[in-house]
N, C-alpha and C positions, 0 to 999 in steps of 0.2 A: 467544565462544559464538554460534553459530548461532537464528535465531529464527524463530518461528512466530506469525504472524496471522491467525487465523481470520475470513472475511470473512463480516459479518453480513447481508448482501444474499441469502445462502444458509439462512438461521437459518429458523426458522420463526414470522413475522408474530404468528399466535395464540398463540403460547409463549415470545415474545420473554425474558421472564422468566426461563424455566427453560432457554433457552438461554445465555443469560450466565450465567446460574450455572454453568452447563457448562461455559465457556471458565475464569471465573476459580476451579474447582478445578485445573482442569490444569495440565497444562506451559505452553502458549503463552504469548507474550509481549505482544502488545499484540491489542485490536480492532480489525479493518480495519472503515470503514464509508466504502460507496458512496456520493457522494450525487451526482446526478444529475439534470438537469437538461429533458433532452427538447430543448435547441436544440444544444451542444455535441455530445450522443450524443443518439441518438434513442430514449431509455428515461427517463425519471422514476423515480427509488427513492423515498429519505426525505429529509427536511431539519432542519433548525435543530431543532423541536420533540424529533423522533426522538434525535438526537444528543442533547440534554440529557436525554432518560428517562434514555437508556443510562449516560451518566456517572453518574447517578446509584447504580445496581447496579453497573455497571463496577469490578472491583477491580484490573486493570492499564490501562493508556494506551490513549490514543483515538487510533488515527493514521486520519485525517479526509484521505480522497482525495478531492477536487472536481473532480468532471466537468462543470464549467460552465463558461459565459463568462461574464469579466470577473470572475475568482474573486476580486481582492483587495478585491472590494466587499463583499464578506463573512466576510475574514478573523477581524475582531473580533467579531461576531458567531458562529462557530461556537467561537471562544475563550474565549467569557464562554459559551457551551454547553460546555463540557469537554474540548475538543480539543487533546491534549497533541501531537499531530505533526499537520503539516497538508502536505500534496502539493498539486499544483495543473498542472495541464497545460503546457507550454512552447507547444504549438498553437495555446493561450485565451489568452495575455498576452503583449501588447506590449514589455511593460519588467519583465522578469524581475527585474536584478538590486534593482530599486526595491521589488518585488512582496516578494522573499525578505527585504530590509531592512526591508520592513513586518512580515513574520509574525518574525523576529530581536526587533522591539522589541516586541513583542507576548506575549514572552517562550515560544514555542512553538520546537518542532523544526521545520524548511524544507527541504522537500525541491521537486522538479520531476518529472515525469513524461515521459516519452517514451512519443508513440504507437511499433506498430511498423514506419512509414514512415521515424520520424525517425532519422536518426543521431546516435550518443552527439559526435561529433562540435561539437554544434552548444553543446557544454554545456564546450567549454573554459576560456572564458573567467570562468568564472562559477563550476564546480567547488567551487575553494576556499572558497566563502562557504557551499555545501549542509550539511545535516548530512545527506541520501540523496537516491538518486537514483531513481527509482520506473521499470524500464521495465515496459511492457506485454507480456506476452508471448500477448495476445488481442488484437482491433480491442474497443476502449471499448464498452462502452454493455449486454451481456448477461453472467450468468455461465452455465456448462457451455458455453464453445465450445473447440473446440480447441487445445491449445496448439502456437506456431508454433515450430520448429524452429530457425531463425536468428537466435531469441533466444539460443542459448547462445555464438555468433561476438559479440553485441551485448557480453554481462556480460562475455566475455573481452577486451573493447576496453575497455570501459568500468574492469573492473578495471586492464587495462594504463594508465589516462590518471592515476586514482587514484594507483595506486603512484610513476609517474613524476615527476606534483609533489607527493611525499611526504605526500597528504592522508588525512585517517581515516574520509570521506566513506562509508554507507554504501551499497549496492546491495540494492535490494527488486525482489522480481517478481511481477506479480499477472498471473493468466490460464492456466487449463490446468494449474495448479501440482495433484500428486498424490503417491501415492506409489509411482508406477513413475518420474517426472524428477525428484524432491527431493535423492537423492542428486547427480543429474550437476550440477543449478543450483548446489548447494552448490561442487562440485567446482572450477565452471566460475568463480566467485569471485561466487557468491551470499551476501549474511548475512541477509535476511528476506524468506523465501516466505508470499505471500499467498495461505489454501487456502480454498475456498467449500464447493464439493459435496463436495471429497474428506474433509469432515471434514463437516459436517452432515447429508450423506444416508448415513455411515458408519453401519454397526451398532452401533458403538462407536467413537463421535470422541471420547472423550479416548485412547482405546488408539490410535488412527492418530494424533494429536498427537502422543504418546511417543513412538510408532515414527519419522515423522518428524524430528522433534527428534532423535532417537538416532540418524537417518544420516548425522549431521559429526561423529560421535564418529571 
């Protein structure tokens, strides 16, 4: 089954409340949340505090993307905050596969992130141990920018590297994600699009969720 994560960086500050409530009627599958940092990317979201409101109302998984440096220094800290899947830049850490044995014993989901400079490439050796791969299919740091086009060559490598050493690794995509490219990322060997604007500035995001959701049927 194909998944959907609504990213809360999109939600509305003053209504935070009644936007989680919105996600956990619907379809989607986990809450994406930004957190950001101002020296990795040059924008600031939310942090530690944010993310423990949220688990709290939260009634599916916190997959917790960290756009900072030296993210493992706050691994258990966003985990004793509610963070059931935790991403983390390949750009901002020196020693990945240590990085992902940290959040492993920490008992969370481990995933990596590729900006979209990097190539899937550079994540061979390491694959095996991910439980996702996160690319970017924006430059970090703002959401409504466009999405870049040469992410769908990226998922179909990256799919190809997956299947070749038989792993179950998944593929996330956050950036530009809507619902004129949700079918093709799905297509392209996508299983969780990360949507912002395309579902909170909807007239009706949970009816764009469903519809989403409904194009890997």
């Amino acid at each position: 089954m194909k998944m959907i994560a609504p990213s809360l960086l999109s939600a509305d500050f003053l209504n935070l409340g009644k936007d989680i409530d919105m996600v956990n009627r619907s379809e989607a599958d986990w809450f994406h949340c930004d957190v950001m940092d101002g020296r990795f990317v040059p924008n600031i979201s939310f942090g530690i505090p944010v993310v423990q409101a949220i688990s709290q109302q939260a009634e599916k998984p916190l997959d917790v993307h960290l756009m900072i440096v030296e993210p493992e220094k706050y691994f258990e800290a966003f985990v004793k905050a509610g963070a059931d899947i935790i991403t983390f830049h390949y750009e901002a850490c020196t020693h990945i596969h240590r990085a992902v044995q940290q959040l492993k014993a920490l008992g969370v989901k481990a995933g990596v992130v590729l900006n979209p400079h990097t190539p899937v490439s550079v994540l061979e050796d390491i694959l095996g141990d991910l439980d996702l791969v996160l690319l970017m299919s924006v430059n970090p740091g703002f959401g409504g920018q466009k999405f870049i086009e040469r992410t769908f060559e990226k998922i179909r490598k990256l799919r190809a590297m997956i299947n070749e050493q038989g792993l179950d690794t998944m593929i996330e995509v956050d950036g530009g994600v809507n619902t004129q490219n949700a079918a093709a990322l799905f297509e392209a060997g996508a299983d969780i699009l990360v949507a912002g604007n395309a579902v909170f500035k909807s007239e009706d995001p949970e009816a764009t969720i469903r519809m989403m959701k409904s194009l890997n049927l």
